[in-house]
Structures are given as structure tokens and as C-alpha cells.
C-alpha positions as CSV (number, residue, x, y, z in Angstrom):
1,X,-56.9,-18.3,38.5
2,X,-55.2,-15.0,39.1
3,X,-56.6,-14.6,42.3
4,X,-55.2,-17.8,43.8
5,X,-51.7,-16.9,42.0
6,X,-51.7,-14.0,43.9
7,X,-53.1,-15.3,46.7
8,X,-50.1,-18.0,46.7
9,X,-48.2,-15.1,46.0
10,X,-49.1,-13.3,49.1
11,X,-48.6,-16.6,51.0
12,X,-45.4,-17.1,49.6
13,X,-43.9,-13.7,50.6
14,X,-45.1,-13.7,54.4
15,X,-43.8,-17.2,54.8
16,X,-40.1,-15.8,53.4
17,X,-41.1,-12.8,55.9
18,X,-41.5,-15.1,59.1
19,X,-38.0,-17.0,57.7
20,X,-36.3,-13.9,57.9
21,X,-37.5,-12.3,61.2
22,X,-37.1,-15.8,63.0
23,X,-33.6,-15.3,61.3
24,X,-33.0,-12.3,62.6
25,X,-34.1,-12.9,66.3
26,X,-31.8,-16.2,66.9
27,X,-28.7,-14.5,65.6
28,X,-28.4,-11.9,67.9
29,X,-29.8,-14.5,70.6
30,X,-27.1,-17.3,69.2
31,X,-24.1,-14.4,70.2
32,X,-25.6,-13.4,73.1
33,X,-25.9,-16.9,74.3
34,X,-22.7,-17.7,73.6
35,X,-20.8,-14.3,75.4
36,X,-23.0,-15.5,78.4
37,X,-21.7,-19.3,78.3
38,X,-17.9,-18.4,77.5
39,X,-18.1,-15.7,80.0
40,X,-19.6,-17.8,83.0
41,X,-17.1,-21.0,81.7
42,X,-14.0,-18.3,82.2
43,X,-15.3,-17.0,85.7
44,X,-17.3,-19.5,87.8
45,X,-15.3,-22.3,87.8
46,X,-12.1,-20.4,89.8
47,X,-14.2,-17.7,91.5
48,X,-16.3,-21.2,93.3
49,X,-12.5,-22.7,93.5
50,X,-11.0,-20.0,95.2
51,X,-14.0,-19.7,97.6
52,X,-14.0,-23.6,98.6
53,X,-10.1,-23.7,99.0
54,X,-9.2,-20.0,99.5
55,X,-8.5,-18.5,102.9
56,X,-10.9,-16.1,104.7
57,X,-9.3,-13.1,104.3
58,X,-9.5,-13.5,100.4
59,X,-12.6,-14.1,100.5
60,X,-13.6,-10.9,102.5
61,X,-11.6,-9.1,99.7
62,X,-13.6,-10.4,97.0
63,X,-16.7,-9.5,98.5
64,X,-15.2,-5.8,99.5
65,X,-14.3,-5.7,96.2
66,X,-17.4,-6.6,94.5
67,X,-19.3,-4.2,96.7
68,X,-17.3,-1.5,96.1
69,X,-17.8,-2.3,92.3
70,X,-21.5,-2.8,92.5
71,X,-21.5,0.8,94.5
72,X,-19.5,2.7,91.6
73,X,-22.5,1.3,89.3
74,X,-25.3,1.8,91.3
75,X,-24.4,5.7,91.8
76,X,-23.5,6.1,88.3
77,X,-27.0,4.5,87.4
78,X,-28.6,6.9,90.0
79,X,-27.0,9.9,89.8
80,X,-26.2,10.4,86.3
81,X,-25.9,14.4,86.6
82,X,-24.2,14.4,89.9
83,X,-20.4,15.7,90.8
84,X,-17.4,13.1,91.8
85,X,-17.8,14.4,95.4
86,X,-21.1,13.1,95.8
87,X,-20.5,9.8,93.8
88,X,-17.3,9.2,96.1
89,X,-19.3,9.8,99.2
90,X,-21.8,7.1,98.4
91,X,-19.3,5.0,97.6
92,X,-17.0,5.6,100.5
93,X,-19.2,5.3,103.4
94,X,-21.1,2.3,101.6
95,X,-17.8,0.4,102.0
96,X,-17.2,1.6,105.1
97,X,-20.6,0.1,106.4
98,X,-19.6,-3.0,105.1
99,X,-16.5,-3.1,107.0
100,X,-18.5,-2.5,110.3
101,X,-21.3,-4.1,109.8
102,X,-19.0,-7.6,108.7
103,X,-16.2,-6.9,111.2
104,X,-17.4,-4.3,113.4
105,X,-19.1,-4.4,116.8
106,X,-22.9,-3.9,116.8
107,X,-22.3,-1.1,118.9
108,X,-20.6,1.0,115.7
109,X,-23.0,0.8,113.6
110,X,-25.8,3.3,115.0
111,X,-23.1,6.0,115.9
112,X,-21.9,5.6,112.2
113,X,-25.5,5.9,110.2
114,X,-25.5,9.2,112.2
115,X,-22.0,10.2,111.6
116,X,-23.9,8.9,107.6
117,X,-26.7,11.2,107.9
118,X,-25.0,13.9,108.8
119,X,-22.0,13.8,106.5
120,X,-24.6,13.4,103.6
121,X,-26.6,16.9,105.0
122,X,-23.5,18.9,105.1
123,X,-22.0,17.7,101.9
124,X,-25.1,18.9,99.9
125,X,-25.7,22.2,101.7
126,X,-21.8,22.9,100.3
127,X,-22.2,21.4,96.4
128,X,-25.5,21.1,95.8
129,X,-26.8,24.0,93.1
130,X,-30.1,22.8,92.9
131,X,-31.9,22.6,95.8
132,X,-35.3,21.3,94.7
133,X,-33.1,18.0,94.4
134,X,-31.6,17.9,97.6
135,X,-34.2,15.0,98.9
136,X,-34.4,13.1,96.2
137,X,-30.5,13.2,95.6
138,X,-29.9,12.3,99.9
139,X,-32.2,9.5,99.5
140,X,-30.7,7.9,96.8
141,X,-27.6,7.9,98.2
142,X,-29.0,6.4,101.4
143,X,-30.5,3.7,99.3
144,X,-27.3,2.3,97.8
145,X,-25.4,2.3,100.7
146,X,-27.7,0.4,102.0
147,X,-29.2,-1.9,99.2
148,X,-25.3,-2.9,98.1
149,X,-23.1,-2.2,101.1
150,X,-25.2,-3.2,103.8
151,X,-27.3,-5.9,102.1
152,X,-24.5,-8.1,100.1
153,X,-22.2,-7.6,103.3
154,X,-24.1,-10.5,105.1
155,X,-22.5,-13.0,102.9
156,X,-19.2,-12.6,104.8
157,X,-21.1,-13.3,108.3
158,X,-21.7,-16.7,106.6
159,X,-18.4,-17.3,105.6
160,X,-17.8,-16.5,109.4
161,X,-20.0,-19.1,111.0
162,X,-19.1,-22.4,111.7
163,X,-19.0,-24.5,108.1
164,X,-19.6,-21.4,107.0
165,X,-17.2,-22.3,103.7
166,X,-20.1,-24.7,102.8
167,X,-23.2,-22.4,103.6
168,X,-21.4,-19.7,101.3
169,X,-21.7,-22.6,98.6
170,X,-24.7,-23.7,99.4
171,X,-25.8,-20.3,99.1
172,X,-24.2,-19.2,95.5
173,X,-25.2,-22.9,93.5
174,X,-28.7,-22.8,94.6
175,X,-29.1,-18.8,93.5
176,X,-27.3,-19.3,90.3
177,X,-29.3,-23.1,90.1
178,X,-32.3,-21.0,90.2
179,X,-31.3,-18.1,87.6
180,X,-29.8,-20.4,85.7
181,X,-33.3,-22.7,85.4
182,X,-35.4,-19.8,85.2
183,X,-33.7,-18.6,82.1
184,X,-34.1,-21.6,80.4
185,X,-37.2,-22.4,81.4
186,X,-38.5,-19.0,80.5
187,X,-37.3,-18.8,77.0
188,X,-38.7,-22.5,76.3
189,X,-42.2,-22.1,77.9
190,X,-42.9,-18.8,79.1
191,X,-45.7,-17.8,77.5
192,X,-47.6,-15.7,80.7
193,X,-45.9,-12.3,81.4
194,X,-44.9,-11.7,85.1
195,X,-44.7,-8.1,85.4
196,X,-43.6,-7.0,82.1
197,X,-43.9,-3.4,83.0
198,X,-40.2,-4.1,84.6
199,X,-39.1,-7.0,82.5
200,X,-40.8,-7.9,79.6
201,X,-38.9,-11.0,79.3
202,X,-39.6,-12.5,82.6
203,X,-42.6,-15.1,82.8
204,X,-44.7,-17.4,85.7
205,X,-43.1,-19.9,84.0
206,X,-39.3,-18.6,84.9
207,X,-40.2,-18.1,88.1
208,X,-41.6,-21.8,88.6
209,X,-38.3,-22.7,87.4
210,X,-36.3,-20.5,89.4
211,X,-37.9,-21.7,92.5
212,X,-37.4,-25.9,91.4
213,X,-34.1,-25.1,90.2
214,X,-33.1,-23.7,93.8
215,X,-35.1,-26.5,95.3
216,X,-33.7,-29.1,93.5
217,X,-30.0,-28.1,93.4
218,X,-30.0,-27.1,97.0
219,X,-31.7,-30.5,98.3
220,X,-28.8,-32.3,96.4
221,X,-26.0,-30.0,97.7
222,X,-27.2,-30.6,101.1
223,X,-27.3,-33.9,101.1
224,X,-23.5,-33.7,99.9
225,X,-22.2,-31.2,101.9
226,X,-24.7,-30.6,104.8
227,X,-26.4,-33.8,105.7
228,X,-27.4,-32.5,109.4
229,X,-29.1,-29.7,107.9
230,X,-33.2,-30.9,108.2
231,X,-34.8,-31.7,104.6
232,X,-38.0,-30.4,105.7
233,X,-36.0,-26.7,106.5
234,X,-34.6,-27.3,103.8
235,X,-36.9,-27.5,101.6
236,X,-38.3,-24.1,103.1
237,X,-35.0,-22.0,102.8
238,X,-34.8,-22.9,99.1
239,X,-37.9,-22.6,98.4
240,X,-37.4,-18.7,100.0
241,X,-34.0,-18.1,98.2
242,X,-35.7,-19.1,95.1
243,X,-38.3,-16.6,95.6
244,X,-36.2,-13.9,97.2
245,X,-33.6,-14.4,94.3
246,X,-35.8,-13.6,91.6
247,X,-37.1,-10.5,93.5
248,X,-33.9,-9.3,93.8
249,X,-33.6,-9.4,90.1
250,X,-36.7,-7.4,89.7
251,X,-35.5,-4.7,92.0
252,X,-32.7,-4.1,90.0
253,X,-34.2,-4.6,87.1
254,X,-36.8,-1.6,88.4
255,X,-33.9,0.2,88.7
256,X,-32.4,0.4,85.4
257,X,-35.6,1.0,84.1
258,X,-35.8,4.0,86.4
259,X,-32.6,5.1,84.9
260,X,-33.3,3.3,81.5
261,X,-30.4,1.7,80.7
262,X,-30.7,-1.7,79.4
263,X,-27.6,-3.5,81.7
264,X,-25.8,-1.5,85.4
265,X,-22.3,-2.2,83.5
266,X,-20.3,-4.0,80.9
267,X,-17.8,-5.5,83.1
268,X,-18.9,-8.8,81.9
269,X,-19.6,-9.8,78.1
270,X,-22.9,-11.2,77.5
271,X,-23.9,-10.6,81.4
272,X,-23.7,-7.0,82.2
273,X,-22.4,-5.4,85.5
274,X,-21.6,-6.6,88.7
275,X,-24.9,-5.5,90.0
276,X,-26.4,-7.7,87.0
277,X,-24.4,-10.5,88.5
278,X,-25.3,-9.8,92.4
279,X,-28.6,-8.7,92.2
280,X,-30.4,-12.1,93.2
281,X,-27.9,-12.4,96.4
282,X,-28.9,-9.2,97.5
283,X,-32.2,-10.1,99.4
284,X,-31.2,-13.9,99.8
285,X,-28.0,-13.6,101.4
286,X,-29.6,-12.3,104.6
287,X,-33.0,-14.0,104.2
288,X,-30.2,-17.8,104.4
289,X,-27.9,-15.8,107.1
290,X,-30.5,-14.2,109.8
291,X,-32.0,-18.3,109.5
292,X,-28.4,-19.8,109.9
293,X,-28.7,-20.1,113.6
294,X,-31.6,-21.9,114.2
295,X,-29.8,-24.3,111.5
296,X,-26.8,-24.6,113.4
297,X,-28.9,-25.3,116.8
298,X,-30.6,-28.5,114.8
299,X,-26.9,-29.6,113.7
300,X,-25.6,-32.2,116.4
């Protein structure tokens, strides 16, 4: 009898245990949860407002804005030890190859990653203390001007093309359809661990619903908005944003680990920085904007 006292005992106690960590797991998930909800509520709908009805010039500023943002994060999160100086010049000339790259002539743009290359040499033979960083410090640098200048700068050669108000649209719901699906769908069946040496919270089954949330979204927004736009190609370019959305995530996700910090920022509660925000636009903005001509060709 006193062993199956105890042994109800025993029972008893890591059934109160399981209570209280399952407790303890959905209340910080519960706030989290809700900073993310009130947070995208407050922001989404006029940022997608100002974007359908604003004119093109305020839109250019938004995205020069939010690059130059997402370039003060990504050289903080890369060169934590680094002086102002160095900071301010991968910032500066990563929103200055913006500029050209959206507004320039193509012609610029190799004279300037010279003009780049050679600024970048001459700044850290002048600051630069130690010199067994020098490489890894001037690629780096190279690598955000690139990765969040150059990269997120395509979404204004949409806006520039003809309907290119929509295909900006298009572009956003069916990325945020597909982050927005994959989080959902992780955290209620993802059981299999993608690659959790990066993100341990990210699953196959997040990604399946990453890619049918852009799918799905994206088929029903084109059939709104863009009804000359082929369903098969369609079908295709979702598929790939989908895809290429989600690997953006992981790239920055391998970045913070790299600098093992758990968000890029805190602009926004519940959400991060802005390159938490932008990082699944940064690969599918010019995978949708390099394909945008054939589109337009099919469109009568």
C-alpha cells in the first residue's frame, strides 16, 4: 500500500510539474503574441494604404528609409567593436548604391563599386589598429552594402514599371501570406526540425506552409488585381517567393547567430528590427523583379 501511495504521489507531483511548465511556456508566448498582433494591426494597414494610394516619390522615401535603417542594424550587428567612421561608411555608400542602382544609369554603377572598393581600402589603412582584421572587417562591410542596399533596392524598379503599384502589392501580401502561414503552421504542427542549427524553431512543416500561403494568397491577388498575369507563371513565381522568402529569413537568421543576438533591433515590439521585418524581401524582391519582363510581354 505504501508503495502505490507513493507511487500516486510521484504521479501526482510530475503531473502538477507538466501544469506548471506548460504554464510557464504560454505566458510568455500569450504576450509575445499579442505585441506581434497589436504591433502589425498599428503598422500594416497604413504602410499597405500609403503604398496603394501614395505617390511615387513617397514611396522611394520609405524604401530609402527603411534601407538606411536596416544598414544602421546590420553594421551594428557586424561590427560590434568597430569606430563611427567605419559604421558611417557602410552606411553611407550602401545608400548611395541604392540611389544609383534605383535611379541611376547602369553606366554608374561599376565606376562607383570602384570608387567603393577603394574608399573602403584607404579608410582602413588610416583607422584601422588591428590589422589581422582588416579582411574580415572590408568584407563585411562589402556584404551589407550589398545584401541591404543593393538587394532590397529592387523593390523600387517595381514600383517603376508599368502597374508597378500592384506588382509592389502583389509582392508584400504574398511574402507576408507566406511568413504569416508558416508561423502558424509551424507552431501547430511542426514537429521535424529544418535546420535548427540556425533556428531551432523553424520546421518542414513551416516551410510547406510558407510556400501554400504565398501560393494561395498570391493566386487570389492575381486574379483580383492582375488577371493578364498567366496562372501557370503564376503559380511558378509564388511558388519561388515562397521559397526564396523563407531563405531570406534564414540568412538573417544565420546572421544573428553569427553575432548572437536573439532579434537585429527593437524598433518594433514583439517583431524585432527592421531587418527582422525585411529579411524575406531581400532575395524575393529581385527573384519577382528580374521575371517582371517576361510578365509584362504576356500582358496584352
Amino acid at each position: 500500500m505504501r508503495i502505490i501511495a507513493e507511487c500516486g504521489l510521484r504521479n501526482a507531483e510530475l503531473k502538477s510539474e507538466i501544469r506548471n511548465s506548460k504554464s510557464e511556456i504560454k505566458k510568455p508566448m500569450g504576450k509575445i503574441e499579442k505585441k506581434k498582433v497589436w504591433t502589425a494591426l498599428l503598422i500594416i494597414p497604413p504602410f499597405l494604404l500609403l503604398i496603394a494610394l501614395g505617390p511615387s516619390i513617397l514611396f522611394t522615401l520609405m524604401v530609402l528609409i527603411t534601407i538606411l535603417l536596416g544598414l544602421l542594424e546590420f553594421n551594428k550587428l557586424a561590427h560590434p567593436r568597430s569606430g563611427k567612421i567605419e559604421r558611417l561608411a557602410g552606411i553611407g555608400l550602401g545608400l548611395i548604391l541604392s540611389i544609383l542602382f534605383s535611379h541611376g544609369e547602369a553606366w554608374s554603377l561599376s565606376p562607383f563599386l570602384v570608387v567603393t572598393l577603394l574608399a573602403l581600402c584607404i579608410l582602413h589603412m588610416a583607422i584601422s589598429q588591428d590589422l589581422s582584421s582588416i579582411i574580415s572587417n572590408l568584407g563585411t562591410t562589402f556584404f551589407g552594402i550589398f545584401y541591404v542596399g543593393f538587394l532590397l533596392s529592387h523593390i523600387i524598379l517595381i514600383r517603376n514599371q508599368t502597374d508597378g503599384r500592384i506588382w509592389v502589392l502583389f509582392l508584400i501580401i504574398t511574402v507576408w501570406a507566406g511568413d504569416i502561414i508558416a508561423l502558424f503552421s509551424g507552431t501547430l504542427f511542426g514537429k521535424h526540425k529544418l535546420y535548427p542549427k540556425i533556428s531551432p524553431n523553424k520546421t518542414y512543416e513551416g516551410l510547406l506552409g510558407a510556400i501554400a500561403g504565398s501560393v494561395i494568397i498570391g493566386l487570389l491577388f492575381a486574379s483580383l488585381f492582375l488577371p493578364s498575369f498567366n496562372k501557370g507563371s503564376c503559380l511558378l513565381v509564388t511558388i519561388g517567393m515562397g521559397i526564396l522568402g523563407q531563405l531570406g529569413d534564414f540568412t538573417e537568421s544565420m546572421l544573428k547567430r553569427s553575432a548572437q543576438v536573439k532579434d537585429s533591433g527593437s524598433l518594433f515590439p514583439g517583431h524585432g528590427g527592421v531587418l527582422d521585418r525585411i529579411d524575406s524581401f531581400l532575395f524575393s524582391t529581385p527573384f519577382l523583379y528580374y521575371l517582371l519582363p517576361h510578365f509584362l510581354k504576356e500582358s496584352p
